[in-house]
N, CA, C and O atoms as a CHARMM CRD file, in Angstrom:
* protein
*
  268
    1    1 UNK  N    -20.07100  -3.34400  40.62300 PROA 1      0.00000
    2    1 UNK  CA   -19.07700  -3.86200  39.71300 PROA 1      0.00000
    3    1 UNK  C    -17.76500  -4.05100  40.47800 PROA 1      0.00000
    4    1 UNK  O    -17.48300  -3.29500  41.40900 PROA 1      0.00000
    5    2 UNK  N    -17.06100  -4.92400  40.14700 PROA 2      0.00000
    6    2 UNK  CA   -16.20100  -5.58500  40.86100 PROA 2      0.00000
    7    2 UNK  C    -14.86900  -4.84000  40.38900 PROA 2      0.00000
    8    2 UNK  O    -14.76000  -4.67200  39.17500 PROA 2      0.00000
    9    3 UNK  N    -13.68900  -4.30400  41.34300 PROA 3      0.00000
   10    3 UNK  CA   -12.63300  -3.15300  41.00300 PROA 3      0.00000
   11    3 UNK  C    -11.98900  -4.08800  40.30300 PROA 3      0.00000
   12    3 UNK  O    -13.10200  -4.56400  40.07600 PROA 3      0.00000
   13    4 UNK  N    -11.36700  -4.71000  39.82100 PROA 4      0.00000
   14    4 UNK  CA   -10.95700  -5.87600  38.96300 PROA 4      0.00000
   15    4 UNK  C    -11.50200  -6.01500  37.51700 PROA 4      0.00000
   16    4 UNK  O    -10.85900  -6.10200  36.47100 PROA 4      0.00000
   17    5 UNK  N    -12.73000  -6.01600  37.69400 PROA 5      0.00000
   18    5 UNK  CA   -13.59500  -6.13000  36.16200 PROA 5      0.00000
   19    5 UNK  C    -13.60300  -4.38900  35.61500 PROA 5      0.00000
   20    5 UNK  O    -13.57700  -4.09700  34.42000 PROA 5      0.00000
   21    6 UNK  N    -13.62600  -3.77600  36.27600 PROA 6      0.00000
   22    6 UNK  CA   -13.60700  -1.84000  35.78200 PROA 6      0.00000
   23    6 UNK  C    -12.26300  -1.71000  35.25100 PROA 6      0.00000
   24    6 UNK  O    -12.05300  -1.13300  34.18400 PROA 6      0.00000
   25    7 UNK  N    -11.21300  -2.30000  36.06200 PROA 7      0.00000
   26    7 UNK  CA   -10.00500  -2.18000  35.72100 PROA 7      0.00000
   27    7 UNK  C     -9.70200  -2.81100  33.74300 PROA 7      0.00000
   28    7 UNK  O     -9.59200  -2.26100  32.64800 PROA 7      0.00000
   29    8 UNK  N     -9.69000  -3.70600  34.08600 PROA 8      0.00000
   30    8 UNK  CA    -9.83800  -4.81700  32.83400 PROA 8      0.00000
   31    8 UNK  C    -10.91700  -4.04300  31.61900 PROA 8      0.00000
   32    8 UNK  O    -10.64500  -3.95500  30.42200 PROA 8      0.00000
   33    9 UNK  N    -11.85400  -3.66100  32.10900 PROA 9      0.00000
   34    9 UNK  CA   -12.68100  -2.56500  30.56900 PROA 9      0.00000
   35    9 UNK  C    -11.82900  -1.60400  30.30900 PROA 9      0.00000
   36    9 UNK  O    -11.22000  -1.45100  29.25000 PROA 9      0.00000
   37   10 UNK  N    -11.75500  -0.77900  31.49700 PROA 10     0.00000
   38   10 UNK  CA   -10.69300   0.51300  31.40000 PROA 10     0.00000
   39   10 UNK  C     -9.93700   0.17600  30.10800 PROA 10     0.00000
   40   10 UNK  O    -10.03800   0.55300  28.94000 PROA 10     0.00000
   41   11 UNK  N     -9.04500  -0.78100  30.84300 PROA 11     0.00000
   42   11 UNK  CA    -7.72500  -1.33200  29.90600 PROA 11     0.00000
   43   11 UNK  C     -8.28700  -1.46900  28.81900 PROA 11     0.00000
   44   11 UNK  O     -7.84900  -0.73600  27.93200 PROA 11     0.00000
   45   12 UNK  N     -9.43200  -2.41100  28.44000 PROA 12     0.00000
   46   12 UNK  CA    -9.61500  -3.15900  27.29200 PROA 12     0.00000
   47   12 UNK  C     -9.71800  -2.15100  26.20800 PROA 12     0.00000
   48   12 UNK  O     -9.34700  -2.34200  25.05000 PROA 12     0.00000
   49   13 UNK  N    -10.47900  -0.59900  26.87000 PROA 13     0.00000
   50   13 UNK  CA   -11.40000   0.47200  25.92200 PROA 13     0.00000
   51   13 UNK  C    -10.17100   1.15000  25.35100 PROA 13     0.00000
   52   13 UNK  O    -10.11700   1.74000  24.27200 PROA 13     0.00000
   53   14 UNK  N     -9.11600   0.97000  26.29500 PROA 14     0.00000
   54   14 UNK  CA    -8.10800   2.11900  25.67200 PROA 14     0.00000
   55   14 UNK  C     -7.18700   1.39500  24.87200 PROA 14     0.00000
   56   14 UNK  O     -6.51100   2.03200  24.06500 PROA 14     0.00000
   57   15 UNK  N     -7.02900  -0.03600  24.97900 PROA 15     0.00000
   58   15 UNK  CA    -6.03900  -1.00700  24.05200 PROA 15     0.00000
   59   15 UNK  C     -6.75900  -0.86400  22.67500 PROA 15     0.00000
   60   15 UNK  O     -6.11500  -0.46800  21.70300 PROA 15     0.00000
   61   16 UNK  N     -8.31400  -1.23300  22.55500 PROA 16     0.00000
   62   16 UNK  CA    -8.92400  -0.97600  21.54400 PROA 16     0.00000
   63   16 UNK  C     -8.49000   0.25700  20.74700 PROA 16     0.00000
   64   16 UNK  O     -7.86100   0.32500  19.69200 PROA 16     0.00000
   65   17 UNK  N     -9.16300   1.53400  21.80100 PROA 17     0.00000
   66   17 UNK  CA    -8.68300   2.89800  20.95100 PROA 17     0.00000
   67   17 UNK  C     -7.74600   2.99200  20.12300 PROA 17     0.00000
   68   17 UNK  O     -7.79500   3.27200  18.92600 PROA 17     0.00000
   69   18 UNK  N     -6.44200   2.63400  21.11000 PROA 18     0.00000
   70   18 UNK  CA    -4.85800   2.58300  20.33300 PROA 18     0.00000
   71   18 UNK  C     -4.96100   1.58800  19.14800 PROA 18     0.00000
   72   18 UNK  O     -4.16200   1.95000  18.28500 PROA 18     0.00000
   73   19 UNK  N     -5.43400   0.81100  18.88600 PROA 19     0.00000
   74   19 UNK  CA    -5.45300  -0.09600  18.05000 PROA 19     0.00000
   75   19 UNK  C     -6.06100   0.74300  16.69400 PROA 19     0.00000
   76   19 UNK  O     -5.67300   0.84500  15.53000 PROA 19     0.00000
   77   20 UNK  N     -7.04700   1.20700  17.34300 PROA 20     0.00000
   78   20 UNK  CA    -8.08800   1.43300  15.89600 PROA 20     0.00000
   79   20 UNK  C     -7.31900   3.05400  15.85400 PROA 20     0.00000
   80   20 UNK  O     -8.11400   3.80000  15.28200 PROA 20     0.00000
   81   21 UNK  N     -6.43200   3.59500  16.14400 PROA 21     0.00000
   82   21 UNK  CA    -5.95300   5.22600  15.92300 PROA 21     0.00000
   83   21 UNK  C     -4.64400   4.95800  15.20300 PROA 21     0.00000
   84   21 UNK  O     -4.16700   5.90400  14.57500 PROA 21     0.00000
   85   22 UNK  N     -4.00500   3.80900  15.20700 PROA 22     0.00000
   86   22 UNK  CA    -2.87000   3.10800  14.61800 PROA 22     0.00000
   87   22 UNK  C     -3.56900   2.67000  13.73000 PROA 22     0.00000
   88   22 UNK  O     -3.18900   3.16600  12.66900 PROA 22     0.00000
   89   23 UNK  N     -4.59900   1.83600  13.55100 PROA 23     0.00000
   90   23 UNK  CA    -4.97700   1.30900  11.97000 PROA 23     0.00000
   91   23 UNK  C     -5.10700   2.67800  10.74500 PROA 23     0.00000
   92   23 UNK  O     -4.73600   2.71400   9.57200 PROA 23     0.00000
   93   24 UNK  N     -5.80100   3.72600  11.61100 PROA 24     0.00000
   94   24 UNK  CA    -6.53900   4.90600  10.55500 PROA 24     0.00000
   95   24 UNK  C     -4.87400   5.52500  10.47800 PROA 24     0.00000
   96   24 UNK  O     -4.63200   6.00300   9.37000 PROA 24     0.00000
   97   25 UNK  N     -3.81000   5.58500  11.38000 PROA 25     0.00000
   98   25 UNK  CA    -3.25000   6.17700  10.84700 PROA 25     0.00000
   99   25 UNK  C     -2.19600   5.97500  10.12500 PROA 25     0.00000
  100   25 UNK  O     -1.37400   6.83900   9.82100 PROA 25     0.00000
  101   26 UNK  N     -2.16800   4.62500   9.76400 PROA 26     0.00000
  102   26 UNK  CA    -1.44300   3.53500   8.61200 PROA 26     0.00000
  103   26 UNK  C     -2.31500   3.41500   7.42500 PROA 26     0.00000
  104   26 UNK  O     -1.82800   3.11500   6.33500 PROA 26     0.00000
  105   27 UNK  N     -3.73700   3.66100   7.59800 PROA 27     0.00000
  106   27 UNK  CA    -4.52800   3.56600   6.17500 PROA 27     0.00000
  107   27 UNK  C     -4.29800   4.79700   5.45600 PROA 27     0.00000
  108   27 UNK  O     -4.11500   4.83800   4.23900 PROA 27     0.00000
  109   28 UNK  N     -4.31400   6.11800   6.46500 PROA 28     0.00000
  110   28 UNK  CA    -3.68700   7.54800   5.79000 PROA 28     0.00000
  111   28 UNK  C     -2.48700   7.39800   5.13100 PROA 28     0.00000
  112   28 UNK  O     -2.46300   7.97600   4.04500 PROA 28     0.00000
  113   29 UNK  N     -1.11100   6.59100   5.55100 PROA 29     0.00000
  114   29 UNK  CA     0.02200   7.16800   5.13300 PROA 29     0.00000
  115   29 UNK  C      0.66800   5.93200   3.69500 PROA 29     0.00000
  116   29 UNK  O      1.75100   5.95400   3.11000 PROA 29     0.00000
  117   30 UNK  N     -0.60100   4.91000   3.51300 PROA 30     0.00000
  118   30 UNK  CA    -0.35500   4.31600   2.62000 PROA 30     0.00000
  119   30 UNK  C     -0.96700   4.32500   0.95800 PROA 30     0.00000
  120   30 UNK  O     -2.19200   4.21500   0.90200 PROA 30     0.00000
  121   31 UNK  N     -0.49200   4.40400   0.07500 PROA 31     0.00000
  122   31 UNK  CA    -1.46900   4.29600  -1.26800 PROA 31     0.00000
  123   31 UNK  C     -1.88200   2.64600  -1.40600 PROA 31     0.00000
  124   31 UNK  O     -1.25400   1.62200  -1.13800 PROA 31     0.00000
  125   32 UNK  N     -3.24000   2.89000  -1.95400 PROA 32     0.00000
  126   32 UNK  CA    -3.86800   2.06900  -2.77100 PROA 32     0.00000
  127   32 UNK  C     -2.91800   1.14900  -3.97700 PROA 32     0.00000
  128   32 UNK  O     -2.09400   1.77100  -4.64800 PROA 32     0.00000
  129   33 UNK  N     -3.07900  -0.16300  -4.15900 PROA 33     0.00000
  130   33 UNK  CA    -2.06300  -0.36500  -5.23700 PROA 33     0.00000
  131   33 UNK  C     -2.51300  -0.02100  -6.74400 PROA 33     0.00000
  132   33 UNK  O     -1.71200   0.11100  -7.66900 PROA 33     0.00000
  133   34 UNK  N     -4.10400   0.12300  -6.87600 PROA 34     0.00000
  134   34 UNK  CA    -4.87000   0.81800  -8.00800 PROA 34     0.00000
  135   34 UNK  C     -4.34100   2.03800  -7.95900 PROA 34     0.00000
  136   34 UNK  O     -4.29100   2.48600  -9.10500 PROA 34     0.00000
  137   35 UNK  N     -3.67500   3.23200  -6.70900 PROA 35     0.00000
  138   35 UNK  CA    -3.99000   4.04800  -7.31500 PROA 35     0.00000
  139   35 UNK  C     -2.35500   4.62600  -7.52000 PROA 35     0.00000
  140   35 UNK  O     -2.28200   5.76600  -7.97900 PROA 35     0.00000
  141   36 UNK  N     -1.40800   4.11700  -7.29800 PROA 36     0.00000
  142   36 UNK  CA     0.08700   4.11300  -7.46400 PROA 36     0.00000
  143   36 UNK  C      0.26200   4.49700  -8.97200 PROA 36     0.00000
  144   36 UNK  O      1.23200   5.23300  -9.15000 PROA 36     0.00000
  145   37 UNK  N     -0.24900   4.26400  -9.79000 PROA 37     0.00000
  146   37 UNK  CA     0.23800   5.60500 -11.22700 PROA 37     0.00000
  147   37 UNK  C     -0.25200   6.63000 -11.08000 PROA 37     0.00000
  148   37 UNK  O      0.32600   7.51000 -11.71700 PROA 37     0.00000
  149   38 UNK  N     -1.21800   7.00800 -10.42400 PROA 38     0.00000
  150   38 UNK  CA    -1.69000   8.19900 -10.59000 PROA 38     0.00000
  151   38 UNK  C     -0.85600   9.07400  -9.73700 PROA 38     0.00000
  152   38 UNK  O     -0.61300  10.21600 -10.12500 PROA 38     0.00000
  153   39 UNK  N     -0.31200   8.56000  -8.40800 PROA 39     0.00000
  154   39 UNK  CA     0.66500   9.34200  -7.48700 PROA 39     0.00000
  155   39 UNK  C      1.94000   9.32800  -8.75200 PROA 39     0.00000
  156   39 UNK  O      2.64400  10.33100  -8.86200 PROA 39     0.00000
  157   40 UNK  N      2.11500   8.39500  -9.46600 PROA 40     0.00000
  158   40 UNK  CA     3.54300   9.00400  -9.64200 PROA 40     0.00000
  159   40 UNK  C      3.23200   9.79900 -10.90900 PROA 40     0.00000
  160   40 UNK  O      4.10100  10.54000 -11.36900 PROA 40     0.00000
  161   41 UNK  N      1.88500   9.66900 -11.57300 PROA 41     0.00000
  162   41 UNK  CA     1.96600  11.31900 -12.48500 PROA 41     0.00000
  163   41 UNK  C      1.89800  12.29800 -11.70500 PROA 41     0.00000
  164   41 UNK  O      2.30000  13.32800 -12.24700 PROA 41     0.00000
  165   42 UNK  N      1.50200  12.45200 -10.47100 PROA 42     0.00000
  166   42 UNK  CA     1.35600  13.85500  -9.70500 PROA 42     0.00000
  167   42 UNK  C      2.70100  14.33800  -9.39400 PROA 42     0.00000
  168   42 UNK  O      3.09800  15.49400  -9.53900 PROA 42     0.00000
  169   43 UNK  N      3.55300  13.04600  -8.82400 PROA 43     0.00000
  170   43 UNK  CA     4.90800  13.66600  -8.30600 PROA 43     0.00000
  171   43 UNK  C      6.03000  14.05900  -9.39700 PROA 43     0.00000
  172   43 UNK  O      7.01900  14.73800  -9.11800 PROA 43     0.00000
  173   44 UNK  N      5.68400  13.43200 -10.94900 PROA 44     0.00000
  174   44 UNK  CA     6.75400  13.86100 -12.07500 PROA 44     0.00000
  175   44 UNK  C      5.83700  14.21300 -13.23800 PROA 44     0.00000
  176   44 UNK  O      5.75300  13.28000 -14.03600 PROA 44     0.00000
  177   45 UNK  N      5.11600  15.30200 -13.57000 PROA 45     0.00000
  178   45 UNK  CA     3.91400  15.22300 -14.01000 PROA 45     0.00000
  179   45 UNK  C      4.51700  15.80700 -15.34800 PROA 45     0.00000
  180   45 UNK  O      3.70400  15.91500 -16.26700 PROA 45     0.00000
  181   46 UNK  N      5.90000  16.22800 -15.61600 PROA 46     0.00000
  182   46 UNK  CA     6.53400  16.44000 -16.93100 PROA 46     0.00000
  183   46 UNK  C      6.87700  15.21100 -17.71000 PROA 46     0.00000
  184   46 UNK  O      6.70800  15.23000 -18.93000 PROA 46     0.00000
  185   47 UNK  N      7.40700  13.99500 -17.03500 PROA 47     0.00000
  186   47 UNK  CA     7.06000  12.61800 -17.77000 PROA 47     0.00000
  187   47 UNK  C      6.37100  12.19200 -17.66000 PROA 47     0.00000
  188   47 UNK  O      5.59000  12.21300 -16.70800 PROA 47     0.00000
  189   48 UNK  N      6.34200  11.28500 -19.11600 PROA 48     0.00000
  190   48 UNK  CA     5.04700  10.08700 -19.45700 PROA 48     0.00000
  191   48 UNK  C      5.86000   8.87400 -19.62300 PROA 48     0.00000
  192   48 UNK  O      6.71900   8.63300 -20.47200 PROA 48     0.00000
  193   49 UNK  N      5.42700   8.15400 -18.65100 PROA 49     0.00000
  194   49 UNK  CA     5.83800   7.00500 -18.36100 PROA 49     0.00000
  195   49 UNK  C      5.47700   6.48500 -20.02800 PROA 49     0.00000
  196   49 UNK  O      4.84900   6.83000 -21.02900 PROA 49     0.00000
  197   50 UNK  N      6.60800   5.11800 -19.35500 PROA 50     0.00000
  198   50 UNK  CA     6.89800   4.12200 -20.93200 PROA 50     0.00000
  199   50 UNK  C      5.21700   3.03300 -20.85100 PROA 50     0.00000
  200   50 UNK  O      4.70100   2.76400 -19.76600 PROA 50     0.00000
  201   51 UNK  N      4.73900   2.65500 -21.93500 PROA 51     0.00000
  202   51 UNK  CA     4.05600   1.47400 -22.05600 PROA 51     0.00000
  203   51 UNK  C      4.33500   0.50300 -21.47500 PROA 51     0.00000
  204   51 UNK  O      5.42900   0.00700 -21.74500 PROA 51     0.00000
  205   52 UNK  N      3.47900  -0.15900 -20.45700 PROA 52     0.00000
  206   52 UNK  CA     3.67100  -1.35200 -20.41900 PROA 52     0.00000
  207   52 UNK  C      3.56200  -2.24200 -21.45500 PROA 52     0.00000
  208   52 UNK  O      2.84400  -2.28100 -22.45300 PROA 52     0.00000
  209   53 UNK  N      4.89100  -3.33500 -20.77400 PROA 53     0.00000
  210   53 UNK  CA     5.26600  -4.67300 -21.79500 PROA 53     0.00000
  211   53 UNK  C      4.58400  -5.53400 -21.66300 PROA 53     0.00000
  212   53 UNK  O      4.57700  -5.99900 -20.52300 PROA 53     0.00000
  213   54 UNK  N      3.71500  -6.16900 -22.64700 PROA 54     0.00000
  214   54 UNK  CA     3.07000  -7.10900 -22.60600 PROA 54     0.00000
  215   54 UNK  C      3.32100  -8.54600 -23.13500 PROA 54     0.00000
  216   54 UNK  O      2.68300  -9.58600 -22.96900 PROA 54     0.00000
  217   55 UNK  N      4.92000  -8.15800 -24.10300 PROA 55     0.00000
  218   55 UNK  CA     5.62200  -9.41700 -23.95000 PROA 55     0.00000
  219   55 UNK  C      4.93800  -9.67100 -25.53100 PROA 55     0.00000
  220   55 UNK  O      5.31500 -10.68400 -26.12100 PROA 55     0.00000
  221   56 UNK  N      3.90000  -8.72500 -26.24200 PROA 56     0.00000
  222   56 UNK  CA     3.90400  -9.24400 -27.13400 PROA 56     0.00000
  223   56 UNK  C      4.86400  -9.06100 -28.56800 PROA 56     0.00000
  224   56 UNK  O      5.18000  -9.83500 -29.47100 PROA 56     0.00000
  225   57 UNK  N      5.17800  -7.46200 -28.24200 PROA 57     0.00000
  226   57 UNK  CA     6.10600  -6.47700 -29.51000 PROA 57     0.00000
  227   57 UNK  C      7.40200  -7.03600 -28.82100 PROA 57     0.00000
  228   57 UNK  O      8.30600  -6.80400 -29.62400 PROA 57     0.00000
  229   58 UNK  N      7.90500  -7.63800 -27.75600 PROA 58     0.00000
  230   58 UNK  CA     9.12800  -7.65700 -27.62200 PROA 58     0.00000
  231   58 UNK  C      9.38500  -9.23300 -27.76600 PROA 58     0.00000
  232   58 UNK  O      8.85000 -10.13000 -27.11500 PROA 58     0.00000
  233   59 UNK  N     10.66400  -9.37600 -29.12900 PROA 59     0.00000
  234   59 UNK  CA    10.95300 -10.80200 -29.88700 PROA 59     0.00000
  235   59 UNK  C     12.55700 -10.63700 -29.53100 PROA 59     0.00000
  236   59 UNK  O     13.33500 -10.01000 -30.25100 PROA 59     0.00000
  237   60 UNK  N     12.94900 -11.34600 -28.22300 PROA 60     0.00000
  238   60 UNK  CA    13.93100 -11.44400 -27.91900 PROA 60     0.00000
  239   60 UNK  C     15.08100 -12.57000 -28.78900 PROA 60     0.00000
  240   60 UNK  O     16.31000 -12.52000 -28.72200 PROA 60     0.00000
  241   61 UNK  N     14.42900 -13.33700 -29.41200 PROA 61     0.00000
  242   61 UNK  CA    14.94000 -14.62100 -30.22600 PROA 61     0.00000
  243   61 UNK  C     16.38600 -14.58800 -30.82200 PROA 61     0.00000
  244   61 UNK  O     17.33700 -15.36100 -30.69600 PROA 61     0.00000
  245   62 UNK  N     16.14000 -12.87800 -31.84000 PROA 62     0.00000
  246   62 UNK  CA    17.20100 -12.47500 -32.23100 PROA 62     0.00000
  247   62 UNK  C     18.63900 -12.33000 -31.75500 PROA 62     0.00000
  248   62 UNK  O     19.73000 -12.33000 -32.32600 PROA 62     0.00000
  249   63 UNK  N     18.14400 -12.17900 -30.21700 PROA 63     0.00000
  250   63 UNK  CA    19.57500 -11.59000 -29.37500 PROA 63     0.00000
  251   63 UNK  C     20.17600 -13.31400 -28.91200 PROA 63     0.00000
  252   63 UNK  O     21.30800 -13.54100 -28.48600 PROA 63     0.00000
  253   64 UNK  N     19.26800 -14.19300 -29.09900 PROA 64     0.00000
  254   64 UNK  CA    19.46300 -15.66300 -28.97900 PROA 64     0.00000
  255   64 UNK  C     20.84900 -15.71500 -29.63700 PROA 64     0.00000
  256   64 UNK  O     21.09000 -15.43100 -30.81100 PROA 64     0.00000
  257   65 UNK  N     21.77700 -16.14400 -28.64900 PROA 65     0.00000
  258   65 UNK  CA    23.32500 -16.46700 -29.07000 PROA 65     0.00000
  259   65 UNK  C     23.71400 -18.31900 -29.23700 PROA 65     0.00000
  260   65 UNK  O     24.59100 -18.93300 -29.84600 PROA 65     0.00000
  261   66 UNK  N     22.65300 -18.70100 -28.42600 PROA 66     0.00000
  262   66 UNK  CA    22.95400 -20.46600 -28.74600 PROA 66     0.00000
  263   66 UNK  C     21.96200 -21.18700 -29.91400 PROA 66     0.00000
  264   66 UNK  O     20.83200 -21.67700 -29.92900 PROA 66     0.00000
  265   67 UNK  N     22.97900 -20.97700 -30.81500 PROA 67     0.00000
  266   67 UNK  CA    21.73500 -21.63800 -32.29700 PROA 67     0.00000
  267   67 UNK  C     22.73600 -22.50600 -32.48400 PROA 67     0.00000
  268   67 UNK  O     22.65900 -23.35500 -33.37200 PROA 67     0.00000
């Protein structure tokens, strides 16, 4: 094997490594976007978050000032 081509795997095996030890350790320090309510009942677990708005109970019309 040619000292040139050993060199170049060397490199290649350990650029890889770093690559894939940086991916796992960005997949650890991030949440899921499914699972983002459930972290924030863990971190304030004395409140209960408000309902989401679905835009249907809320009739803004009233507060309508240009009639």
């Amino acid at each position: 094997m040619n000292r040139n081509r050993r060199i170049f795997i060397i490199i290649f095996i350990a650029f890889v490594l770093i690559v894939v030890l940086i991916t796992i350790d960005m997949a650890r320090r991030t949440t899921a976007p499914w699972n983002r309510r459930k972290q924030l009942e863990r971190a304030l677990p004395g409140q209960t978050l408000p309902p989401p708005a679905d835009g249907i109970t809320i009739d803004t019309t009233g507060l309508d000032t240009l009639r």
